[in-house]
C-alpha positions in Angstrom: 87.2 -69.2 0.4 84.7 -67.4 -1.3 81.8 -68.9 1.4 84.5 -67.6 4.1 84.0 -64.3 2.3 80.4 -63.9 2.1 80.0 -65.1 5.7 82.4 -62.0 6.9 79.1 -59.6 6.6 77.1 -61.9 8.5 79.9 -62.0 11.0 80.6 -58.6 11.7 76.7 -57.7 11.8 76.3 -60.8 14.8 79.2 -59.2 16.9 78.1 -55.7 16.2 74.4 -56.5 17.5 75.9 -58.6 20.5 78.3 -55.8 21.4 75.4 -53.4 21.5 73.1 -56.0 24.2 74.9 -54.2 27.1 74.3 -50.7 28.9 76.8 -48.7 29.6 76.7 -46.7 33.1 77.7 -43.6 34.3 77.5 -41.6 37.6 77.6 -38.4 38.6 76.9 -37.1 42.6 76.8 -34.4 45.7 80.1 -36.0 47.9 78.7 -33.9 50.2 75.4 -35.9 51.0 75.0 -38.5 53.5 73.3 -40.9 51.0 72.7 -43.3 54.4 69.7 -40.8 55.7 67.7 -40.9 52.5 64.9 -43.9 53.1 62.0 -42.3 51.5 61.1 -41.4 48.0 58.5 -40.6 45.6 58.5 -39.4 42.0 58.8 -35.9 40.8 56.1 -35.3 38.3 57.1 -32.1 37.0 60.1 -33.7 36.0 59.3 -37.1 34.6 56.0 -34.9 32.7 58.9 -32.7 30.8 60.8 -36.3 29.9 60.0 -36.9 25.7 58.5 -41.0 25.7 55.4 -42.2 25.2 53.5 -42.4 28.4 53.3 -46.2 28.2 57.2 -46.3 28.3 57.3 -43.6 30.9 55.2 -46.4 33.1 57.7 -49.0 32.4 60.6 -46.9 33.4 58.6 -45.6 36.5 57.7 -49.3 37.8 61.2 -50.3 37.3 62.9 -47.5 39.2 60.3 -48.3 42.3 61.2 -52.0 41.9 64.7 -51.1 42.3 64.4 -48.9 45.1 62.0 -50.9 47.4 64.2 -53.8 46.7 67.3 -51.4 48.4 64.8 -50.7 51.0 63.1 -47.8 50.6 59.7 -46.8 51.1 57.6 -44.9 48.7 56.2 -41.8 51.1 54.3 -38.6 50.6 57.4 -36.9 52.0 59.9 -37.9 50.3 63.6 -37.6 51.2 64.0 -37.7 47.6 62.5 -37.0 44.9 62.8 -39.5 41.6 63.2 -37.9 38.2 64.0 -38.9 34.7 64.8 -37.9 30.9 65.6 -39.3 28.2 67.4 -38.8 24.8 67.8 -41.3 21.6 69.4 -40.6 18.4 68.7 -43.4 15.1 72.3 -44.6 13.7 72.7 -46.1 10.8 75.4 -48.8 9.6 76.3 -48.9 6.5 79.3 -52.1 5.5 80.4 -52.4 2.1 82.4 -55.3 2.0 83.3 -53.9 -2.2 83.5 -57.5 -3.1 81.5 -59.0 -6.7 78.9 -61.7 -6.5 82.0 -64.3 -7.4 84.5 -63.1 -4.7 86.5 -60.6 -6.7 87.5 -57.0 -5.5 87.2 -53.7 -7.7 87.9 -54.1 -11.0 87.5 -55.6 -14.4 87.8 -59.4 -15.6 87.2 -60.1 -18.8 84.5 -62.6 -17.4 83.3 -59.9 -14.7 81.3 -57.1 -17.0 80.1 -55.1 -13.6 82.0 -53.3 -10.6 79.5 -55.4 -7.8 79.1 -53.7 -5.0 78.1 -55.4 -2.1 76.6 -53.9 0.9 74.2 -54.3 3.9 72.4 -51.5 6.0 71.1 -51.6 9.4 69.3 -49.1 11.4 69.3 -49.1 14.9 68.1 -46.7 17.9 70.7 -45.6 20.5 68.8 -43.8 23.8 70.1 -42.3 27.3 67.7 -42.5 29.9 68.8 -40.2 33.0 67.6 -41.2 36.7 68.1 -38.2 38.8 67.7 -38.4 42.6 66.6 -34.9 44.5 67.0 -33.8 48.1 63.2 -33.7 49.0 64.0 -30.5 51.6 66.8 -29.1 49.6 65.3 -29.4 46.4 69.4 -30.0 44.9 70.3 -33.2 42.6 72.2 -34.9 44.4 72.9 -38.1 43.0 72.5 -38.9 38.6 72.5 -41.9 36.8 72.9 -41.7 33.1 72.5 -45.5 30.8 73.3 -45.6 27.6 72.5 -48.4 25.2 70.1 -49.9 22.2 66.7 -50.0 22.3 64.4 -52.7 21.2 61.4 -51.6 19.0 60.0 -55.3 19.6 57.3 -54.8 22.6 57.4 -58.3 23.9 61.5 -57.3 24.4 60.8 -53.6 25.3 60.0 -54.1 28.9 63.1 -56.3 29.5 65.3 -54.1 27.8 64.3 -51.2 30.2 64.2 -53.4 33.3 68.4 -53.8 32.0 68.8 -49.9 31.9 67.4 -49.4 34.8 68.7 -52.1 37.3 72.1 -51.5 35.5 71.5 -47.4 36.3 70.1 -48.0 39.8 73.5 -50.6 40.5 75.4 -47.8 41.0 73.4 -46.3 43.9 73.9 -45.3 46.2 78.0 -44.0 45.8 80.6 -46.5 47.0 78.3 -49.6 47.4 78.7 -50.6 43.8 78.9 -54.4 43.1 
């Protein structure tokens, strides 16, 4: 019993931290543009220059947006029927559990073989961010199509670029409107 209860920490910290592996997706857009005429895009620099990441992250997101759109078949031009922007947002949380139990499994209170109220607790820091991917009429210079994913980042580098590869192909999923798999 009392291993059952020090394991229960452990526990709810594993599905926490799996919970949080996924992106969440939404979608706003113009119903009033044929999304089937845009083939053409390039990136809107006065837009993704104003977005508040390290320029080395800013690359990453970049390259996987282009990966994304070439693979639905369009071609990176000079002019564009749309123009790609992006921004971004993160917040730090931090999670505090206090599971109030004593190093010898007992809850609040006093034994006469207890001389201390134990509390135990764990904290873990972690870094929510929203990346927005917003798609512009070239000619009309109007959004017309926004993705928005929201999820945890990775401060490990070697999982950095995978984790933004997930926003992004889980963003990009959802274009264009009605085609979503």
């Amino acid at each position: 019993m009392k291993k059952t209860l020090k394991a229960l920490p452990f526990l709810a910290l594993l599905i926490l931290v799996s919970s949080c592996s996924s992106v969440r997706v939404a979608t706003d857009y113009d119903k009033n543009a044929n999304f089937g005429e845009y083939k053409t895009f390039a990136f809107y620099k006065t837009g993704i220059d104003k977005a508040e990441i390290n320029d080395l992250d800013k690359r990453r997101i970049l390259r996987a947006i282009e990966s994304e759109l070439l693979a639905k078949g369009f071609t990176k031009s000079e002019n564009p029927d749309l123009l790609v922007s992006l921004f971004t947002k993160s917040r730090e949380k931090i999670n505090i559990y206090n599971n109030g139990f004593g190093p010898y499994g007992y809850g609040w209170g006093w034994h006469p073989w207890y001389w201390n109220n134990y509390n135990s607790s764990s904290v873990s820091r972690s870094t929510e961010g929203v990346l927005y991917v917003d798609l512009i009429d070239a000619s009309k210079k109007e959004l017309v199509w926004q993705g928005m994913g929201t999820g945890y980042l990775s401060q490990n580098m070697e999982k950095k670029e995978l984790r933004i590869k997930e926003f992004v192909s889980k963003i990009m999923e959802k274009y264009p409107p009605g085609t979503q798999q």
